[in-house]
N, C-alpha and C positions, 0 to 999 in steps of 0.2 A: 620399913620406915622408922625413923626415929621417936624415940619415946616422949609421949607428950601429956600431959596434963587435960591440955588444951580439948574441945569441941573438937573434932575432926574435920570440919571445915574450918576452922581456925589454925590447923598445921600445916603452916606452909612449906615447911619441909618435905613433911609427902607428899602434898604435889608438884613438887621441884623432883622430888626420888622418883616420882611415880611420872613424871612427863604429863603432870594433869592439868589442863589449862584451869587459873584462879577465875573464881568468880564470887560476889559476895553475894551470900544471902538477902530475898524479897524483905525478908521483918528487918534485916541491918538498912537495908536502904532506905523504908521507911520508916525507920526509927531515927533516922537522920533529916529526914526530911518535917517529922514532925518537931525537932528538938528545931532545925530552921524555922521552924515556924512559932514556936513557943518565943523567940529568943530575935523577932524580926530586927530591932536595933542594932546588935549584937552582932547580925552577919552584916545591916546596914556598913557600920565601923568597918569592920574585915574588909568590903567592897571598896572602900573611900582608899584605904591604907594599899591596899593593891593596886587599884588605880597610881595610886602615888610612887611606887616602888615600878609600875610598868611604864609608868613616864618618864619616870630617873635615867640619867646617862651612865645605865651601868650594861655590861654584859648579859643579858639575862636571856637562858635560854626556854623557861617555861616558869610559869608563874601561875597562884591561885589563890584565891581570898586568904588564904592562911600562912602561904608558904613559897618562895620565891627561888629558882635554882639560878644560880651564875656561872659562867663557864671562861675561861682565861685560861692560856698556856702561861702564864708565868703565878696562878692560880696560888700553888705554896708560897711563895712570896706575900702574896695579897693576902693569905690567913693568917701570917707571920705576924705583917705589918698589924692587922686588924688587932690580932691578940695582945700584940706589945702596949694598944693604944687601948683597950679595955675592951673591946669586941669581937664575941665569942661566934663566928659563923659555923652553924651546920657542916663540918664537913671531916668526919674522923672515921663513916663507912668506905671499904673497901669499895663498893660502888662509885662513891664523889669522886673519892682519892685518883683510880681508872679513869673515869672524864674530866678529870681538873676540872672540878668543881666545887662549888658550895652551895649552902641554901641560909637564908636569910628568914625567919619568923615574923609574922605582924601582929603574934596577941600577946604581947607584954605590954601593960596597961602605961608604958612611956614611952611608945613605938615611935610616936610623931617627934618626941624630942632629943631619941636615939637615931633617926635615922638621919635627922636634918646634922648630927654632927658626925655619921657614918658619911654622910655625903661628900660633907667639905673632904675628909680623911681619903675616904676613894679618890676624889675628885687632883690631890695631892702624891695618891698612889700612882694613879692613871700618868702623870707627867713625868714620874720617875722609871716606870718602863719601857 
């Protein structure tokens, strides 16, 4: 396995080398659940903005309080366009790259008045396709 710093269940390489199915540890799951629960408003917001992004007329092929994927065959175009106009989407992993995709973020504290101008901008993408 590869050399790692990391926790041993935090190497995800060895279990990629090792064919070991991922799973995360009981204290990470509730340590997440209690940080949801210190921070109730906090995920409230995340819910609102996801709601908003899964009601959009966009592509989307999975989506979650924090983090949205979009899928499109003409996909490179659509990050092109996005970049030239000042928005930066998720998508420079090998993984996205293989599904023509991107992902979109909702905790950047101007999400609501980035996305309403991300929209019109798709919404102008979409007809040029």
């Amino acid at each position: 396995p590869k050399q790692s710093d990391a926790p041993l269940y935090l190497n995800l390489p060895y279990y990629i080398e090792k064919n070991i199915p991922f799973t995360l540890p009981h204290f990470f799951v509730k340590a997440v659940n209690e940080a949801l629960q210190a921070y109730p408003q906090r995920f409230q917001v995340l819910q609102k903005r996801a709601e908003l992004v899964r009601s959009a007329k966009l592509p989307i092929v999975a989506a979650s309080p924090i983090i949205a994927t979009l899928q499109h065959k003409e996909m490179p175009k659509i990050i092109e366009t996005c970049e030239l106009n000042g928005f930066l989407l998720h998508s420079d992993s090998s993984y996205l790259k293989a599904r023509q995709s991107a992902q979109i973020s909702t905790i950047q504290p101007t999400f609501e008045r980035d996305f309403k101008k991300l929209m019109e901008l798709f919404s102008n993408i979409m007809k040029t396709l």
